[in-house]
N, C-alpha and C positions, 0 to 999 in steps of 0.2 A: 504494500500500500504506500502507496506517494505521499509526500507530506508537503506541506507549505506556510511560511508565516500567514497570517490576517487580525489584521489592524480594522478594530470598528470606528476610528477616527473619530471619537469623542460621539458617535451615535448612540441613542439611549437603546435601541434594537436592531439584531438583525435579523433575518426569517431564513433559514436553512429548511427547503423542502426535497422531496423529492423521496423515491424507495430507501436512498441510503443517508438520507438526513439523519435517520435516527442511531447511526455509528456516532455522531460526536456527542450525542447529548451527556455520558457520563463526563466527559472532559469538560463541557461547557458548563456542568452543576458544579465540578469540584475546581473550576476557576472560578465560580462564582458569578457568570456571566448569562445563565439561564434562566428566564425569566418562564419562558411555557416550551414544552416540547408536544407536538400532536402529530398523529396518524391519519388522517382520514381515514374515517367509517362511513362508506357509499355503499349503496345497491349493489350487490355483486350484479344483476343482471344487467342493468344500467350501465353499469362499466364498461361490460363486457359488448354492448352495442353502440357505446359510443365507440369504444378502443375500434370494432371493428368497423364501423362506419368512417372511423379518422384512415384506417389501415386500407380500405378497398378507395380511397377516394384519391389516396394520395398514391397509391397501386404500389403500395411496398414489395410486396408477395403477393404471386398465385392467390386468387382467395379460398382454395381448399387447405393451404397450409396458413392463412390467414384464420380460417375457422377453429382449427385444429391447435395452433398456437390460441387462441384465443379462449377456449373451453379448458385448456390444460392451465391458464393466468386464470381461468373462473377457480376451478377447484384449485388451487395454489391460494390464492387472497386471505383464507383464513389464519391459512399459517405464516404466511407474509403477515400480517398486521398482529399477531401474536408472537413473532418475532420484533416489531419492532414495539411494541408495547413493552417484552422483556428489558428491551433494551432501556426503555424509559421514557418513553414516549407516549402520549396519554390517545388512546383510541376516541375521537367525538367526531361529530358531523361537521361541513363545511359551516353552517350557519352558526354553531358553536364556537367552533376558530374563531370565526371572524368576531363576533363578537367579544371572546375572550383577549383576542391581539388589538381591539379597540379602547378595552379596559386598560389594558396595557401603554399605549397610546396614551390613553388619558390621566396617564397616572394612578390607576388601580388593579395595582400587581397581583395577576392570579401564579405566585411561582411554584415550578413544579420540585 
């Protein structure tokens, strides 16, 4: 795994997303620099027809290995977002995030 300095340059937050955001969160709690760590908890169905509606439109792949890849990330998701829950990262809905990173925002720290 690659490493690299990052400087928040005096920012009060920054939003690390994505599948592998939830690897820094123990480093970011025990510098003291973790304010909220989240997962998204979406519809796995939903997901799975946007991802593939994003994947046939943009013509990644074949769309039988588009399907096929797609059903294998449906049944995967559980243990993805219980992997990074493990990790320390709190499982809620989008409308929750957003809300809770708004608090934050405002100066009313939900820290994890």
């Amino acid at each position: 795994m690659a490493t690299r300095p990052f400087d928040l340059a005096g920012s009060p937050l920054f939003v690390a997303e994505g599948i592998f955001a939830a690897e820094i969160v123990a480093e970011c709690r025990r510098r003291g620099v973790l304010a909220g760590a989240y997962a998204l908890r979406r519809p796995r169905g939903a997901t799975f027809v946007r991802r593939l509606a994003r994947d046939l439109a943009e013509q990644r792949k074949a769309p039988k290995v588009l399907v096929r890849r797609g059903v294998a990330l449906l049944r995967a998701e559980p243990t993805v977002l219980r992997r990074q829950t493990g990790l320390g990262a709190e499982a809620a809905r989008a409308g929750e995030v957003l809300r809770q990173v708004a608090g934050l925002l405002a100066g009313h720290p939900h820290r994890s």
